[in-house]
C-alpha positions as CSV (number, residue, x, y, z in Angstrom):
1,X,-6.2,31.7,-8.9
2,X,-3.6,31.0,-11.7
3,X,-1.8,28.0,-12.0
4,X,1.4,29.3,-10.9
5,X,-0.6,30.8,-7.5
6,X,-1.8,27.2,-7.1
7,X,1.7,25.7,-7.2
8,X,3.2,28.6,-5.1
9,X,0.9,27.8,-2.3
10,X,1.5,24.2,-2.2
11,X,5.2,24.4,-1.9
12,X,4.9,27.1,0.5
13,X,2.3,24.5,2.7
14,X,4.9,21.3,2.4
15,X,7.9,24.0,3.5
16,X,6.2,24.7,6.3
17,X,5.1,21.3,7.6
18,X,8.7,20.0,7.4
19,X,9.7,23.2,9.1
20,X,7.2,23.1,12.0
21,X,8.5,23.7,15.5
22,X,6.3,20.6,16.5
23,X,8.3,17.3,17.5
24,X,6.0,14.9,18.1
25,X,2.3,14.9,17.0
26,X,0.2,12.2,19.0
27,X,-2.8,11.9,16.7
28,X,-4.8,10.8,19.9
29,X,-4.8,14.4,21.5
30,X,-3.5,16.3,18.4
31,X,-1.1,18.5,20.7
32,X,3.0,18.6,20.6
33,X,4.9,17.0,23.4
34,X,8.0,18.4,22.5
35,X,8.9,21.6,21.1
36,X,13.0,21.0,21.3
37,X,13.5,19.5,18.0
38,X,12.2,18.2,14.9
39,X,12.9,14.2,15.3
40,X,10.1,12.5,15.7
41,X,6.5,12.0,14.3
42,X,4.1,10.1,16.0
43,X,1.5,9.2,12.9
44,X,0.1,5.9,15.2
45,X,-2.5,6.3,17.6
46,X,-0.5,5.5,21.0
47,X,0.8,8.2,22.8
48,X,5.0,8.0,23.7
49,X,6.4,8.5,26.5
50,X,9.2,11.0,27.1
51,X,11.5,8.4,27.3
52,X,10.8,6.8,24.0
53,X,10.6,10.3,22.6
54,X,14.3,10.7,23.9
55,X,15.6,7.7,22.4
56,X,13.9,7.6,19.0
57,X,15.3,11.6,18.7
58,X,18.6,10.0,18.4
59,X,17.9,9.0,14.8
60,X,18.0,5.3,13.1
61,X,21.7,5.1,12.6
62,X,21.9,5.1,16.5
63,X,23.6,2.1,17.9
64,X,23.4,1.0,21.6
65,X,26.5,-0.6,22.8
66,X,26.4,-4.2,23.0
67,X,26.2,-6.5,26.6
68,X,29.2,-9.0,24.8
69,X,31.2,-8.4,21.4
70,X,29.4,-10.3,19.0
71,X,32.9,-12.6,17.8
72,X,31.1,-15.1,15.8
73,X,29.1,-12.2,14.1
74,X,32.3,-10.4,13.0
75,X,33.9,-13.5,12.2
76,X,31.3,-14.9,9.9
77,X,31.3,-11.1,8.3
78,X,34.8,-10.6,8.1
79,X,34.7,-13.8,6.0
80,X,31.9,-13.2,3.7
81,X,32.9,-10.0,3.2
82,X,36.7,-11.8,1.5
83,X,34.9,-14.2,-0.2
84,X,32.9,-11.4,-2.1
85,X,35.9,-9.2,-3.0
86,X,38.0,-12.2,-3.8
87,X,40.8,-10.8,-1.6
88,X,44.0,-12.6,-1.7
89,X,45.0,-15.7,0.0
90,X,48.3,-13.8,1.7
91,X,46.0,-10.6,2.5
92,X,43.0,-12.7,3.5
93,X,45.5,-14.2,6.2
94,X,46.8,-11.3,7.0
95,X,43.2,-9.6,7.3
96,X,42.6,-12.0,9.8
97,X,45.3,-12.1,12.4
98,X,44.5,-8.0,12.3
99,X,41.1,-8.9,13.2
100,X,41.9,-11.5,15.6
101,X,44.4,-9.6,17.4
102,X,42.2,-6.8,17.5
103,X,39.1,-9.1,19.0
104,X,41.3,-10.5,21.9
105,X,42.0,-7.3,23.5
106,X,38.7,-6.0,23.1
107,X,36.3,-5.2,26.3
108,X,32.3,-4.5,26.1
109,X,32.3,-0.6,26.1
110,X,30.4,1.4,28.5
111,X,26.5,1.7,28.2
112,X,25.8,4.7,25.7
113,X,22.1,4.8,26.9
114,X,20.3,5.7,30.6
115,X,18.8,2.8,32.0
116,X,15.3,4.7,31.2
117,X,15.8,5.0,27.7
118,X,17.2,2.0,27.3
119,X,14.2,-0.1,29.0
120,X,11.9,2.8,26.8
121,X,13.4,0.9,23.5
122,X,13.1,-2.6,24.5
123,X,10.1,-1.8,25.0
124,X,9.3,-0.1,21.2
125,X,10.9,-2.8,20.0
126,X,8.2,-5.5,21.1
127,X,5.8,-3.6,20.4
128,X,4.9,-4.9,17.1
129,X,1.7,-2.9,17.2
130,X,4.2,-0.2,15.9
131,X,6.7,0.4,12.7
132,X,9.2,2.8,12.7
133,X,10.9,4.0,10.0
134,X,12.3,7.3,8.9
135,X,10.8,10.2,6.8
136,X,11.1,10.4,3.2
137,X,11.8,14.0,3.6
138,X,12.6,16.1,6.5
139,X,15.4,13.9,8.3
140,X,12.8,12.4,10.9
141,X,12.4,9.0,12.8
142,X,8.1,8.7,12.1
143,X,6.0,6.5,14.4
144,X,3.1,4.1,12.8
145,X,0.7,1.7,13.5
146,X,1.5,-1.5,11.5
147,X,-1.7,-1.7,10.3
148,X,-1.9,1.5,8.7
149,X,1.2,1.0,7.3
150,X,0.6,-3.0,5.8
151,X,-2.4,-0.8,4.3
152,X,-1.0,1.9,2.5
153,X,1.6,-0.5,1.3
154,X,-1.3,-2.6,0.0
155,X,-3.2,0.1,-1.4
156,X,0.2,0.7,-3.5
157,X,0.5,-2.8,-4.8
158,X,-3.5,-2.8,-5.8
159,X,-2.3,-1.2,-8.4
160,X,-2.6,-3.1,-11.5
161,X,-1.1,-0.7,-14.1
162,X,1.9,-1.1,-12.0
163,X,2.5,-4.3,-10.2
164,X,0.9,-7.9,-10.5
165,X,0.9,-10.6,-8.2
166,X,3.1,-13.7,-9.0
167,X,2.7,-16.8,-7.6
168,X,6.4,-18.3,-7.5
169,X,9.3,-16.7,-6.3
170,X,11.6,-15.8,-9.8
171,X,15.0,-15.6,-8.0
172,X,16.1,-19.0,-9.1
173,X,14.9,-18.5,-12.9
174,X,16.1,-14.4,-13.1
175,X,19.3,-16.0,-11.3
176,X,19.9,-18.5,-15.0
177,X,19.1,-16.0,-17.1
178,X,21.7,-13.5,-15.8
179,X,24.2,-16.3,-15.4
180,X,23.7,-17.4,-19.1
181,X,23.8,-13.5,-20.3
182,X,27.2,-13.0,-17.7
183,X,28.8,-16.1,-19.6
184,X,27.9,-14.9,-23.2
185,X,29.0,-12.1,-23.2
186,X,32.3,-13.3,-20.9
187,X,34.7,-12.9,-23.6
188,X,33.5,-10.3,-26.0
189,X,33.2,-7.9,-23.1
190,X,36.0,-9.0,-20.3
191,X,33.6,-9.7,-17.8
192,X,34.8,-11.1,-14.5
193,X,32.5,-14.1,-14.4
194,X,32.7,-14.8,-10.7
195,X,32.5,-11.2,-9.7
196,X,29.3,-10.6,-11.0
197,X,26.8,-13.6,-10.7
198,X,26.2,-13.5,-6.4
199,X,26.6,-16.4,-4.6
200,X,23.7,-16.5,-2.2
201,X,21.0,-13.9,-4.3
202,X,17.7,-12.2,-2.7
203,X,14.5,-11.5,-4.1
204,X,14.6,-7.4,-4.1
205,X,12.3,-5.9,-0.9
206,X,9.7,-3.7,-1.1
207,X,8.9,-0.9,2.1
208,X,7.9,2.3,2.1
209,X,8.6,5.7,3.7
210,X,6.2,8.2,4.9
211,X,5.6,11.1,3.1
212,X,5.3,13.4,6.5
213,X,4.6,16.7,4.5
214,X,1.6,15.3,2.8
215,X,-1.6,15.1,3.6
216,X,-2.3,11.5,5.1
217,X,1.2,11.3,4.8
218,X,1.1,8.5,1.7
219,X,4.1,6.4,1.5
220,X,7.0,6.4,-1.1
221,X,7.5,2.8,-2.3
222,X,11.3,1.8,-2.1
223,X,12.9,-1.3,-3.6
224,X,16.2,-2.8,-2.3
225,X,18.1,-4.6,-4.5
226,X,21.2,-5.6,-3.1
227,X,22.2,-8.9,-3.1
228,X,19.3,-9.8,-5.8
229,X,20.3,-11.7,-9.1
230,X,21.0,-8.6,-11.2
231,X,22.2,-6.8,-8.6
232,X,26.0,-7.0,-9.5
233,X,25.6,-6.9,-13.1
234,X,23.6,-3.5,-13.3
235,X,25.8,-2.2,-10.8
236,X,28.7,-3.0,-13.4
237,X,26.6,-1.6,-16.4
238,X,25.5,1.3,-14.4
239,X,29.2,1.9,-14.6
240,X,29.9,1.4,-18.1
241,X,26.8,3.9,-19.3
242,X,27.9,6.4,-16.7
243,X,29.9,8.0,-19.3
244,X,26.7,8.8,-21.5
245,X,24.7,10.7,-19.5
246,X,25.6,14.6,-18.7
247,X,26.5,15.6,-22.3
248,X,24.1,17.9,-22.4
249,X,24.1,21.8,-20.9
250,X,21.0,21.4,-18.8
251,X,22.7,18.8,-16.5
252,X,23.0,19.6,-13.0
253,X,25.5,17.6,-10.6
254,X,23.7,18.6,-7.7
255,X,22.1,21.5,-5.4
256,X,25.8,23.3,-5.1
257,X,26.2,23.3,-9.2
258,X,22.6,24.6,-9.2
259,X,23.1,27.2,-6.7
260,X,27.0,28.6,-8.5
261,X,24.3,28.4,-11.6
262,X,21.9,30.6,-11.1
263,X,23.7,33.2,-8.3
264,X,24.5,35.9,-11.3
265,X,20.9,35.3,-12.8
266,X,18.8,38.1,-12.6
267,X,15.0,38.0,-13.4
268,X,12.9,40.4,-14.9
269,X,9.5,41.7,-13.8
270,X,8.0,39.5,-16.7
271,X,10.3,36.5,-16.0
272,X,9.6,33.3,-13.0
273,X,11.6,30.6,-12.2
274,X,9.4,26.8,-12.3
275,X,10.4,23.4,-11.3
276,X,8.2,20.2,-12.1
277,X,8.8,16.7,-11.3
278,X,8.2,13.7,-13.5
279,X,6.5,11.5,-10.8
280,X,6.7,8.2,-10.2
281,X,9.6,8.2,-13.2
282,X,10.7,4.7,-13.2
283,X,7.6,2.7,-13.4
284,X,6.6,5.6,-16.4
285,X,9.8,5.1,-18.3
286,X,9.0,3.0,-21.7
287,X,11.9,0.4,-21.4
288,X,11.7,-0.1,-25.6
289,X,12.5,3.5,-26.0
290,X,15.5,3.6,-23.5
291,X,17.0,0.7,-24.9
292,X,17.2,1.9,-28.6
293,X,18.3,5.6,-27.1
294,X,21.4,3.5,-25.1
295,X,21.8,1.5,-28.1
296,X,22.1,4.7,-30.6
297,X,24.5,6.2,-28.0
298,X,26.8,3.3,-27.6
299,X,27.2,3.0,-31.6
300,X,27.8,6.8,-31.4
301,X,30.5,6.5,-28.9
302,X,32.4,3.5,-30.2
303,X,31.5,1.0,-27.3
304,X,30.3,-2.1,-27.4
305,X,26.5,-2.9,-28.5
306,X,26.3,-5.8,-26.1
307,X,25.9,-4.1,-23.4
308,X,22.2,-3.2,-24.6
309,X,21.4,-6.8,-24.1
310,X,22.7,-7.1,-20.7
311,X,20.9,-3.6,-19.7
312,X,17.5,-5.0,-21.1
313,X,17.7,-7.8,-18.9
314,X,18.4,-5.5,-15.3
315,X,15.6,-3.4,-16.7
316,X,12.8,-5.9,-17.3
317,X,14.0,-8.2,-13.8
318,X,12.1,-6.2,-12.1
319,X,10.0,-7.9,-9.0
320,X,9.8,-7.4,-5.0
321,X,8.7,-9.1,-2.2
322,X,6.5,-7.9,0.4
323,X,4.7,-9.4,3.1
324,X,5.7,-13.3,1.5
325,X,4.0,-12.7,-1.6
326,X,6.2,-11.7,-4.7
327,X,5.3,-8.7,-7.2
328,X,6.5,-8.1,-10.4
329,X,6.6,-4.7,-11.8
330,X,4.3,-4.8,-15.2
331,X,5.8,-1.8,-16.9
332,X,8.8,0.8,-16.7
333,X,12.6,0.0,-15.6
334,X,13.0,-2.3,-12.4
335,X,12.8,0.4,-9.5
336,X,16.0,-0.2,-6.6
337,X,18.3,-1.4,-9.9
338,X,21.6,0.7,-10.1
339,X,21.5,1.4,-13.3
340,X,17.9,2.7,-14.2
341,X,19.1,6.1,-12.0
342,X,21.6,6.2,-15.1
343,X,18.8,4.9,-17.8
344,X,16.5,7.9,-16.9
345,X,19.0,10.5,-17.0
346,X,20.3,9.3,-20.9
347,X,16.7,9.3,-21.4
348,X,15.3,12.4,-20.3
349,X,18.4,14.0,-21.5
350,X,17.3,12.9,-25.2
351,X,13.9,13.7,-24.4
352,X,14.6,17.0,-23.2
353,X,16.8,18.1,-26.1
354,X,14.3,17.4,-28.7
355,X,11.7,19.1,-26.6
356,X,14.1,22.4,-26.4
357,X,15.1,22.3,-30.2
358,X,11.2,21.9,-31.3
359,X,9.7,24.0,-28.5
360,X,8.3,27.8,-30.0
361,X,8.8,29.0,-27.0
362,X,12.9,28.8,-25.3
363,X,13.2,29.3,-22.0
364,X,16.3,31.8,-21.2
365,X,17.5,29.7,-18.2
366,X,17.2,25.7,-18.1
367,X,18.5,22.9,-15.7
368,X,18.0,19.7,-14.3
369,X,18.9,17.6,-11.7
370,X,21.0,14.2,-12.5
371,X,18.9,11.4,-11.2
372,X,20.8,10.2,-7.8
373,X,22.2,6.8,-8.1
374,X,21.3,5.0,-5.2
375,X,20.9,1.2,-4.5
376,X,17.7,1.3,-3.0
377,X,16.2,3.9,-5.4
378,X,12.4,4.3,-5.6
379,X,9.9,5.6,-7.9
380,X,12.3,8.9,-7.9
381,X,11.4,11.9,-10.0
382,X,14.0,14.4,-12.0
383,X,13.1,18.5,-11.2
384,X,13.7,20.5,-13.9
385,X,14.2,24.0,-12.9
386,X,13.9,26.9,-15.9
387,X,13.0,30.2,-16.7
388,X,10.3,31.2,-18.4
389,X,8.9,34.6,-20.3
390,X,5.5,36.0,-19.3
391,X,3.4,37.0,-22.2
């Protein structure tokens, strides 16, 4: 069996696991309970009732209506939330007697779940035998058993190429640093100081979603960054770089500029279309190299130089916590920050041209995804899709 066979077969295995008409697998008896929809997996080794079924089909964005209107909760929200934006005094009051206004005529709504499936989730939820959590692929709500899932997380971190085990918690230290660098740089780059150094910062958070069309179903480690010390500032720089990435003729915005691609390409009986992923990208990334391919690029483009200091500093802050014990990433750019989405396109953009331009073989047809830039990204990969002659 060629290589290509190999590959073929995979794919056509993982499109039809996430495409089975099976709803909920209970490992116990290995049989479907539920053949209406796709929703859930059950990957722990209790069996759920219909009613639970029912109410975890609703996805994880569900919200059940509340016994009493949280006030305090909004309040204390509503006010956090000015203080962050640094909304005016005038609008700030006037944001507030909207809000007011708006609380005293409230009522409790009307219960948006049955009595069964409400009592069913109450339930879940105490059941700390159980995690819940949704699919990294596949748009389902997966069922675990916490153990299984505090091991494969575990079994991640064991990893000492990757991550190493820190005794103190570095908020407070990667907090200075980025305070000093925010200040520094102040003038030179018209940075609003009090904007971008948070108030109240987090140590980034490591979880993991289940890989449901895998074998074993391995997790996909995700780091969230918000509200962590460089949170704010790579968010800012992740702005500034934007610019810089997409220069180049492979780039792809997304599935729909793929598809309006490719949908006049014809291939020949000697001609296949490809796609590989870089895996685990961002821990694989050598930070050196990205910084002197951002550096060459700002010079290039007449913008500031600076701004390579302050991106070496988002890249290399890179730790989590899990479990009450902090990790810090050993090599790569810090996963969950905004801007090493951005990094890894500029770099595999410059990686990719010099690969093309020294390659003896060209392929006729070649594009790749832009990374996605989201604030809890993981160890993401880029797919780069091509077209290549038989021979």
């Amino acid at each position: 069996m060629t290589k290509y066979d190999k590959c073929k077969k995979r794919q056509i295995l993982k499109f039809d696991k996430l495409n089975s008409k099976s709803n909920v697998i209970n490992n116990k008896s290995n049989t479907t309970d539920n053949d209406s929809s796709r929703a859930v997996v059950n990957l722990s080794k209790c069996h759920l009732d219909v009613n639970t079924i029912k109410v975890l089909e609703k996805g994880l964005n569900f919200a059940v209506t509340p016994r009493k209107i949280p006030f305090e909760e909004i309040i204390c929200n509503v006010e956090d939330c000015l203080s962050k934006n640094n909304i005016k005094k005038e609008d700030s009051e006037a944001i507030r007697q909207d809000i007011s206004s708006a609380l005293r005529r409230s009522s409790v709504p009307k219960l948006n779940l049955p009595r069964e499936q409400l009592k069913a989730l109450l339930n879940l939820r105490n059941r700390r035998e159980l995690t819940v959590l949704r699919a990294d692929k596949g748009n389902a709500t997966v069922v675990m058993d916490t153990s299984d899932y505090n091991d494969k997380i575990q079994q991640l971190l064991s990893d000492e190429s990757t991550y190493t085990n820190i005794k103190a918690d570095p908020t407070n230290k990667v907090l200075k640093i980025t305070t000093n660098l925010i200040k520094k740089y102040s003038e030179s780059l018209n940075l609003d100081v009090k904007s971008l150094i948070p108030s109240c910062p987090k140590p980034p958070k490591l979880y993991g979603l289940p890989k449901i069309h895998k074998a074993d179903a391995p997790l996909r480690p995700i780091v969230s960054q918000i509200d962590s010390p460089t949170y704010r500032l790579a968010k800012h720089v992740a702005h500034v770089l934007s610019p810089l990435r997409g220069q180049t003729r492979a780039h792809t915005r997304d599935s729909y500029h793929f598809v309006n691609e490719i949908k006049h390409l014809h291939l020949s009986n000697n001609e296949t279309m490809v796609s590989f992923d870089v895996q685990s990208l961002f821990t694989c990334l050598p930070v050196e190299d990205c910084i002197s391919i951002v550096s060459r690029k700002l010079k290039e483009n007449d913008m500031p130089i600076e701004y390579a200091d302050l991106l070496k500093h988002c890249l290399t802050s890179g730790y989590m916590l899990w479990n009450n014990q902090f990790y810090k990433q050993v090599d790569g750019v810090a996963m969950g920050s905004p801007v090493s989405p951005v990094v890894a396109d500029i770099f595999m953009e410059d990686f990719e041209e010099t690969a093309l331009r020294t390659s003896p073989i060209t392929p006729r047809f070649y594009k790749r995804r832009a990374e996605r830039c989201n604030p809890e990204a993981e160890q993401s990969y880029l797919q780069l899709l091509l077209i290549l002659t038989h021979f």
